[in-house]
C-alpha positions as CSV (number, residue, x, y, z in Angstrom):
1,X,172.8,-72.7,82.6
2,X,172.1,-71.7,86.0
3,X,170.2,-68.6,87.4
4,X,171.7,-66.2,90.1
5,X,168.8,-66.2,93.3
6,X,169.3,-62.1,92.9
7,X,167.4,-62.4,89.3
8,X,165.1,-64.3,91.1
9,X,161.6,-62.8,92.1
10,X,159.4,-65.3,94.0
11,X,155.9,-64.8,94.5
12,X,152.8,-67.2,95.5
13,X,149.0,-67.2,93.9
14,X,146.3,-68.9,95.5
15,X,144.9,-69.1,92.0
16,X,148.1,-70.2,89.8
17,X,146.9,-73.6,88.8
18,X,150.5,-73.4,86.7
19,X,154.0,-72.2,87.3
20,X,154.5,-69.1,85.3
21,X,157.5,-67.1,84.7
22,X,157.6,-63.5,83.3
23,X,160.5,-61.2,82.9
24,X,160.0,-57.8,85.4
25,X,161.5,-55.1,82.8
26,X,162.1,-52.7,85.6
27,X,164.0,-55.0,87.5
28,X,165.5,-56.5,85.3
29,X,164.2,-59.7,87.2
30,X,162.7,-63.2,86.1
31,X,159.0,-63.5,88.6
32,X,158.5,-66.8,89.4
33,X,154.3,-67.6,90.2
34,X,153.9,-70.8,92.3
35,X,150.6,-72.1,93.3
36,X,150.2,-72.8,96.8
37,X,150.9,-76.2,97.1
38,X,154.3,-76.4,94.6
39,X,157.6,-75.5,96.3
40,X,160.3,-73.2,95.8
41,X,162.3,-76.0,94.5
42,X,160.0,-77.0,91.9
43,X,160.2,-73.9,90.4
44,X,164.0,-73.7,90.8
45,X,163.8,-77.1,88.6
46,X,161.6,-75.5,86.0
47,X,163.8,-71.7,85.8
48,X,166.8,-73.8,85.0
49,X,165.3,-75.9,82.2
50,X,164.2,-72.7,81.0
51,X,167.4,-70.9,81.5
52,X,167.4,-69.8,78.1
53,X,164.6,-69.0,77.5
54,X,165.1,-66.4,80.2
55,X,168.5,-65.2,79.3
56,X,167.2,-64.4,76.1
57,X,164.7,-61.7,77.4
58,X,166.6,-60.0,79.9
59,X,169.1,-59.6,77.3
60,X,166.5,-58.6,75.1
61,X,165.3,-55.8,77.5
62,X,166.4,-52.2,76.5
63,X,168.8,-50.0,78.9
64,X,167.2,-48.1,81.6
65,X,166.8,-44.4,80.9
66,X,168.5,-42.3,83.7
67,X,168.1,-38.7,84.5
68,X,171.2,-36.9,84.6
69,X,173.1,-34.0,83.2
70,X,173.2,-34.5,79.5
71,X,170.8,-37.5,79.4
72,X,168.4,-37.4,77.2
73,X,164.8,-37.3,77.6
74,X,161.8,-37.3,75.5
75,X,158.9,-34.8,76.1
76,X,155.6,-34.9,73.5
77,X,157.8,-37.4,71.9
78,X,160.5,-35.0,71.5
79,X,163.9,-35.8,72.3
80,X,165.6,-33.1,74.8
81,X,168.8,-32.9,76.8
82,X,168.9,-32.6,80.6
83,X,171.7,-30.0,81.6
84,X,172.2,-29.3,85.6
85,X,172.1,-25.6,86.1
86,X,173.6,-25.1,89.5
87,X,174.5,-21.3,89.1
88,X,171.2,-20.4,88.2
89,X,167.7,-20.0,89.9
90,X,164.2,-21.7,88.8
91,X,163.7,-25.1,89.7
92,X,163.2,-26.6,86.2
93,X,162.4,-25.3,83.2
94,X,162.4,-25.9,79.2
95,X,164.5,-23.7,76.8
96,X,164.1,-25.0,72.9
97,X,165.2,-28.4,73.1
98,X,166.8,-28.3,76.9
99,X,165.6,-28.9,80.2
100,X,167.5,-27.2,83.1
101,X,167.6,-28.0,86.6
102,X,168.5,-25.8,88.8
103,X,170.1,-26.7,92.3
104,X,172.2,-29.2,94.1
105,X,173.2,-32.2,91.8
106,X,171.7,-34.5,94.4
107,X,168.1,-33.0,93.4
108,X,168.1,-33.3,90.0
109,X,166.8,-36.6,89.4
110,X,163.5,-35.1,92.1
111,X,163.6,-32.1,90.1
112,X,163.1,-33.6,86.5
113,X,160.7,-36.0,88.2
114,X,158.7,-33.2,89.7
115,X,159.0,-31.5,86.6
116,X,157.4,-34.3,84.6
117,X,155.2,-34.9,87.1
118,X,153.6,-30.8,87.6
119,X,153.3,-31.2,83.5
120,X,152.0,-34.0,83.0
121,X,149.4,-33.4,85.4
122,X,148.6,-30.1,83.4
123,X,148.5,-31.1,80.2
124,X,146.6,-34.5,80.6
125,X,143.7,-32.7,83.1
126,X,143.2,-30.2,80.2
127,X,142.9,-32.9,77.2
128,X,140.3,-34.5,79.1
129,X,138.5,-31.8,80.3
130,X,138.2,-31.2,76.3
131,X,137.8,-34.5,75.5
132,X,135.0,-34.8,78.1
133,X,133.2,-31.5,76.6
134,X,133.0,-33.1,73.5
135,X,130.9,-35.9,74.9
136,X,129.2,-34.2,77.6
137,X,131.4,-35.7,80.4
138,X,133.5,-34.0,83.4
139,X,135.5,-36.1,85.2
140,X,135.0,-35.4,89.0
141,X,139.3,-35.2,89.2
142,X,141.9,-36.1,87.1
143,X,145.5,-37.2,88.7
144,X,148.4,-38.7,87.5
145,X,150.5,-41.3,89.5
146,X,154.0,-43.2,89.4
147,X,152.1,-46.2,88.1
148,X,154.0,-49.1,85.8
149,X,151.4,-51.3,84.6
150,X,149.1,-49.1,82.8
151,X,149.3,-46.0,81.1
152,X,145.7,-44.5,82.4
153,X,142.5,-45.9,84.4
154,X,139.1,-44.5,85.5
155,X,137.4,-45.2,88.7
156,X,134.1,-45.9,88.9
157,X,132.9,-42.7,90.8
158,X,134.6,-40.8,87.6
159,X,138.2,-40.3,88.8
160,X,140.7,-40.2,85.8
161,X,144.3,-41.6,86.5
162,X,146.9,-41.0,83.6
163,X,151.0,-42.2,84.5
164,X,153.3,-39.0,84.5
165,X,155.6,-40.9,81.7
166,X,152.6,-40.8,79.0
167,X,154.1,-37.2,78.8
168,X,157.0,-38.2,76.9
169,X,155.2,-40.3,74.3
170,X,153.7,-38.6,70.9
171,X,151.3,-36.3,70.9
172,X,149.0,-38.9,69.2
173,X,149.5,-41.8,71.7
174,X,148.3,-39.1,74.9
175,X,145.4,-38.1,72.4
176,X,144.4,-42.0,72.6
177,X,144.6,-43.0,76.4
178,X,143.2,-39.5,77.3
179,X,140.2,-40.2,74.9
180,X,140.0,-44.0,76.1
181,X,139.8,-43.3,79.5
182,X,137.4,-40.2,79.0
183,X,135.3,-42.5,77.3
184,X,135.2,-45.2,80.5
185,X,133.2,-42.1,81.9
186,X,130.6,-43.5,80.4
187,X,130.8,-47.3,79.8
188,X,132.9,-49.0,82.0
189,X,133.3,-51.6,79.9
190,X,135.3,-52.5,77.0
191,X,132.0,-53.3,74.8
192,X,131.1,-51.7,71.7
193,X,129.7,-48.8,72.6
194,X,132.7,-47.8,75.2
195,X,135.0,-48.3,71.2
196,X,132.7,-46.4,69.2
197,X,132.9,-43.6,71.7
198,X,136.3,-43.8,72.8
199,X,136.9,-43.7,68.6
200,X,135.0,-40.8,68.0
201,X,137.2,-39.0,70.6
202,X,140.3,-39.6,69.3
203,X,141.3,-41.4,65.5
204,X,144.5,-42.6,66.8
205,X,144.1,-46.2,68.1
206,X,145.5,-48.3,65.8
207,X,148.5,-46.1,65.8
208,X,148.8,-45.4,69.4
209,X,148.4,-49.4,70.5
210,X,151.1,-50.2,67.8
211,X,153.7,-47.2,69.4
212,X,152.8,-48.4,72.9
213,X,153.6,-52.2,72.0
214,X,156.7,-50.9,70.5
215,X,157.8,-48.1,72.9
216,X,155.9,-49.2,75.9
217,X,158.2,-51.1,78.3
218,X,161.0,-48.7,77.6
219,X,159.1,-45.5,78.3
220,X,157.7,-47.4,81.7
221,X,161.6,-47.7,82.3
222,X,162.5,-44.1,82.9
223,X,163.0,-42.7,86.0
224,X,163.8,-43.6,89.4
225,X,164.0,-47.1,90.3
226,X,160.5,-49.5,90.4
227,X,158.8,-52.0,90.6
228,X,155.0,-54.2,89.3
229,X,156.0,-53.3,85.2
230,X,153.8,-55.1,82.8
231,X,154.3,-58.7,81.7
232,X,156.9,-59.7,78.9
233,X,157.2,-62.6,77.5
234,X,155.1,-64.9,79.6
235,X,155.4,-68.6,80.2
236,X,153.8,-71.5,81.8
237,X,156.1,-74.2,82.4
238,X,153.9,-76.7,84.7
């Protein structure tokens, strides 16, 4: 079973002591790691032994979310429909269970974006401004990016990142990575004292990591087209 060269991602590591390959859920893409010194063809060898092996996690990957009229979308873990509104004026805004765009169709996928985007932004600056209250922390600026490898970070001169898309998961899984990154405020580390504070801030871990593992890769999916999503399914072949 052969591999097309357009599933193909090649990429070098002065580091990679082995040959890895990892399925790129965004892309839809096998990522082929060489070390320096081991050639293309080498690892053309290797993807075809393993052919299966890859062909069963692409096909294992879920669809790609779109936004488009009557697509559905999930905000706080709740699912609404998008509906273009070209007749009417507002940008974007939420009406029970609806999200309108208002506009030219060739904006709307900006428009939910932006949407998400403005929201997120609000919501997750306010949960850890609380969060950070209740453990006498103030992050010096919270943001939120188009990231795909991780769901939130902190910098080390106390800058909060959070990724627009943890909007659409649960209630209880933003409650987590707010509280987890709030709690890097403090201890930059992941030792005990970073878990017993980042547990105290929010009682939803266990639940949260299990939703992520679950949900993760196909909430990291929506949107407009991307690229550096997290690792699935990783193997070293040589």
């Amino acid at each position: 079973m052969d591999i097309e060269t357009k599933d193909i991602v090649w990429r070098r590591h002065a580091r990679a002591k082995k040959i890895t390959l990892r399925i790129d859920p965004s892309q839809g893409r096998v990522v082929v790691t060489l070390p320096l010194r081991v050639t293309r063809s080498a690892g053309m060898a290797l993807l075809n032994e393993h052919a299966v092996w890859v062909a069963e996690r692409l096909a294992a990957l879920p669809d790609v979310p779109r936004f488009a009229d009557g697509a559905e979308l999930m905000i706080d873990g709740v699912k609404h429909v998008i509906r273009h509104a070209p007749g009417r004026r507002g940008g974007a805004w939420l009406e029970g269970g609806t999200l309108y765009i208002s506009g030219d169709q060739a904006f709307l996928v900006r428009g939910v974006t932006d949407f998400l985007r403005d929201r997120a932004l609000r919501q997750l600056s306010g949960q850890a401004i609380a969060k950070g209250a209740q453990a006498g922390l103030v992050p010096r600026r919270v943001t939120v990016k188009d990231t795909h490898t991780r769901w939130g970070s902190c910098s080390a001169r106390g800058v909060l990142m959070f990724s627009w898309r943890l909007l659409m998961a649960p209630p209880f899984v933003q409650d987590y990575v707010v509280a987890h990154e709030v709690a890097h405020l403090r201890h930059l580390d992941h030792g005990p004292d970073f878990w017993s504070l980042a547990d105290a801030l929010s009682p939803h871990r266990a639940a949260a990591v299990s939703w992520l593992a679950q949900e993760g890769s196909r909430l990291l999916r929506v949107g407009l087209p991307c690229v550096g999503m997290p690792r699935v399914g990783l193997l070293r072949v040589a």
